[in-house]
C-alpha positions in Angstrom: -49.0 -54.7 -58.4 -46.6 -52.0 -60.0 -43.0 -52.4 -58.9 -40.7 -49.8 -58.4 -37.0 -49.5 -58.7 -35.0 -47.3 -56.2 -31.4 -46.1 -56.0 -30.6 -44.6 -52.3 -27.5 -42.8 -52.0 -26.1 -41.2 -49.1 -22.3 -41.4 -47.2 -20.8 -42.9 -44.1 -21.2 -38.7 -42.5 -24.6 -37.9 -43.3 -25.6 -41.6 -42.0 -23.4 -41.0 -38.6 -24.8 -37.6 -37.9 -28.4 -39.0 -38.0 -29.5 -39.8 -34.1 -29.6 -43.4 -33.4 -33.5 -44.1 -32.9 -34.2 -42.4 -36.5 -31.5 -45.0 -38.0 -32.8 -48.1 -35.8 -36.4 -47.3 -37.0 -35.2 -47.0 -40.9 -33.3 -50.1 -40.9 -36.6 -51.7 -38.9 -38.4 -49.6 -41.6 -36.1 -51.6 -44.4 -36.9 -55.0 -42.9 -40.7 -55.0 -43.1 -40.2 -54.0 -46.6 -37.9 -57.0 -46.9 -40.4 -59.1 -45.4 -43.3 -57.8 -47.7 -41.3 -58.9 -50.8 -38.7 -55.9 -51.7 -35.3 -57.1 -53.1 -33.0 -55.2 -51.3 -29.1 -54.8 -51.9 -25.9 -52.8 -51.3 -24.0 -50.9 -54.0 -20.9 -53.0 -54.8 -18.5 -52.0 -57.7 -20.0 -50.9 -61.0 -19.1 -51.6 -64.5 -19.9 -50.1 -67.3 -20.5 -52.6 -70.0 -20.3 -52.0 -74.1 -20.9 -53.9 -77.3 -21.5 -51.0 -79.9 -22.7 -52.5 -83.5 -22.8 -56.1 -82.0 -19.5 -56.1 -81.9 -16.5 -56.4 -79.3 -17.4 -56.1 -75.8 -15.6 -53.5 -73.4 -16.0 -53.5 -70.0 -14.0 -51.1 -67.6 -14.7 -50.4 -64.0 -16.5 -46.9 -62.4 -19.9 -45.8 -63.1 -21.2 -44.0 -66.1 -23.2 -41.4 -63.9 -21.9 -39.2 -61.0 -23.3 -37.8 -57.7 -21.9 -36.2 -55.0 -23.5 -38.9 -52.6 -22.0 -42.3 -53.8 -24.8 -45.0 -55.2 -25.6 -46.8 -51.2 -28.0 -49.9 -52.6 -30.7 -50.6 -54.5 -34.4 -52.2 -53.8 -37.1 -53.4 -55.8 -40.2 -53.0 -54.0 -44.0 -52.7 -54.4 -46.5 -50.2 -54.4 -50.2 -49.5 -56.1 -48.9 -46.4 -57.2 -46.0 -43.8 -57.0 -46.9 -41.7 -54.3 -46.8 -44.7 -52.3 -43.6 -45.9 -53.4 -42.5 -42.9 -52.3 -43.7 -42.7 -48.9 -42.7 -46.3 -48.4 -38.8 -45.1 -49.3 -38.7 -42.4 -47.3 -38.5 -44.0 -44.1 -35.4 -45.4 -45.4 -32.0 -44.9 -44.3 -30.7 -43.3 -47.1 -33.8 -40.8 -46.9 -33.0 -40.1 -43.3 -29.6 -40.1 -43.5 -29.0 -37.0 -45.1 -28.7 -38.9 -48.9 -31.8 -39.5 -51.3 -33.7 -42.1 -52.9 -34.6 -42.0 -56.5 -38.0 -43.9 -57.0 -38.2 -45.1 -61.1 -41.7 -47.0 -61.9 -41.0 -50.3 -63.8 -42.4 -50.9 -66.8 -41.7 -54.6 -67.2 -41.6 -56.4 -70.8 -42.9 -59.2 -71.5 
């Protein structure tokens, strides 16, 4: 089955203004998905790792890419095809919450 990578962001405000039954069925929502499989985490820290020619490695803390929502977690789930994927995300909290989830297909390699 075709897996799917997903990047939910959203903030603390747009998560508290959301009524409480719409929240309690997204996180219900997030733990059949857990059930059915989906890797599912919370954003920690980011660092932005380099190694340009093959040579020294940098690392230094922040994220390469900005938002105006910060990055909330990340999932792996499931889905026969994309529009599925998306309709399984967005009963998430992040997608109810006032943020957005970002769906990317996942093209393993061998």
């Amino acid at each position: 089955m075709p897996k799917f990578v997903t990047i939910g962001y959203g903030d603390q405000a747009g998560y508290d203004s959301t009524a409480a039954e719409v929240r309690d069925a997204a996180h219900a929502h997030d733990a059949k998905l857990l059930e059915g499989g989906a890797v599912m985490g919370i954003a920690g820290r980011p660092v932005q790792v380099r190694r340009p020619d093959g040579g020294d490695v940098t690392a230094q803390s922040g994220s390469f890419l900005s938002s105006t929502l910060p990055v909330a977690g990340f999932a792996v789930i499931e889905a026969a095809t994309l529009e599925e994927a998306v309709e399984l995300v967005s009963h998430t909290p992040c997608a109810v919450g006032h943020g957005v989830v970002e769906v990317w297909p996942l093209q393993e390699t061998p």
